[in-house]
C-alpha positions, 0 to 999 in steps of 0.5 A: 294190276295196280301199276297198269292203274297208277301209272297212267293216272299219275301223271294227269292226277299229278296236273290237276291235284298236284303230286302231293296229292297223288302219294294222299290218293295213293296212300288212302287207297292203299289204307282203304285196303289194307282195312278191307283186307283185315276185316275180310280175309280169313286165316282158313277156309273153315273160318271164313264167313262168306264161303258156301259150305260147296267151297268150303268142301271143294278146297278141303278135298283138293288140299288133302289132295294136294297134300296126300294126307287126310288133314291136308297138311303138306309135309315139311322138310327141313333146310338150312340157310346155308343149304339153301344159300348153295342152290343155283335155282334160289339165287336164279330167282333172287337175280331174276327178282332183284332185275325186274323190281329194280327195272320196274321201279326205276321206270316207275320212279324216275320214268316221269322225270325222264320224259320231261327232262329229256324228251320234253314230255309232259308225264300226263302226255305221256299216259300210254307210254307209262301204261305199256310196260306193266300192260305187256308184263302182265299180258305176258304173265297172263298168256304165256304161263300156261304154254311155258309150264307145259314147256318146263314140265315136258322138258324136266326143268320144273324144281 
């Protein structure tokens, strides 16, 4: 969602603080996270210190579970580079993976100079137009995955 964020706001931050200052914005906040990560995230359930003794309770069941184990541990098989390497779905996801961050950063990062350059569009002008394709890449994500998982389950196609 950062995108659906940094993308319209670029442009107009850029205006008013200059993009110098835009990557500052952007790095501090990003290093503000990264701070607030590390001091609340926990490596386990049983070592966090804000979860309920509820939650705690419900996650150790629906990992056993999950795992069908009573530490709830999944079990692990072995596979090899060279194993993996062969199998068409790993190299569907990495063409699939490389095509859609190649497309959103090459959107991102040239997108601005495009619009000014050729459409003669101020970027913050353009605000909405930066907004759309992560806004519609996410409204995809968000209501298609439960319909498409029932699809690729019913037909089988789940690896």
């Amino acid at each position: 969602a950062g995108s659906l964020v940094a993308l319209p706001c670029s442009g107009a931050l850029a205006s008013l603080l200059g993009w110098r200052s835009t990557f500052k914005l952007y790095a501090a906040l990003s290093a503000a996270f990264a701070v607030a990560w590390a001091l609340l995230a926990a490596p386990s359930p049983n070592k966090c210190a804000y979860i309920s003794e509820a939650e705690r309770a419900y996650l150790a069941q629906a990992l056993t579970q999950h795992a069908g184990t009573s530490k709830g541990k999944l079990p692990l098989k072995r596979l090899s580079i060279s194993k993996m390497l062969s199998l068409p779905a790993i190299w569907a996801i990495f063409c699939s993976h490389m095509a859609f961050n190649f497309g959103v950063y090459f959107l991102t990062s040239w997108g601005p100079t495009y619009y000014k350059d050729s459409l003669g569009v101020r970027p913050e002008d353009a605000s909405f137009a930066f907004f759309l394709p992560p806004a519609l890449n996410f409204a995809t994500k968000l209501l298609l995955n439960k319909p498409l998982e029932r699809y690729m389950r019913a037909s089988r196609h789940m690896t």
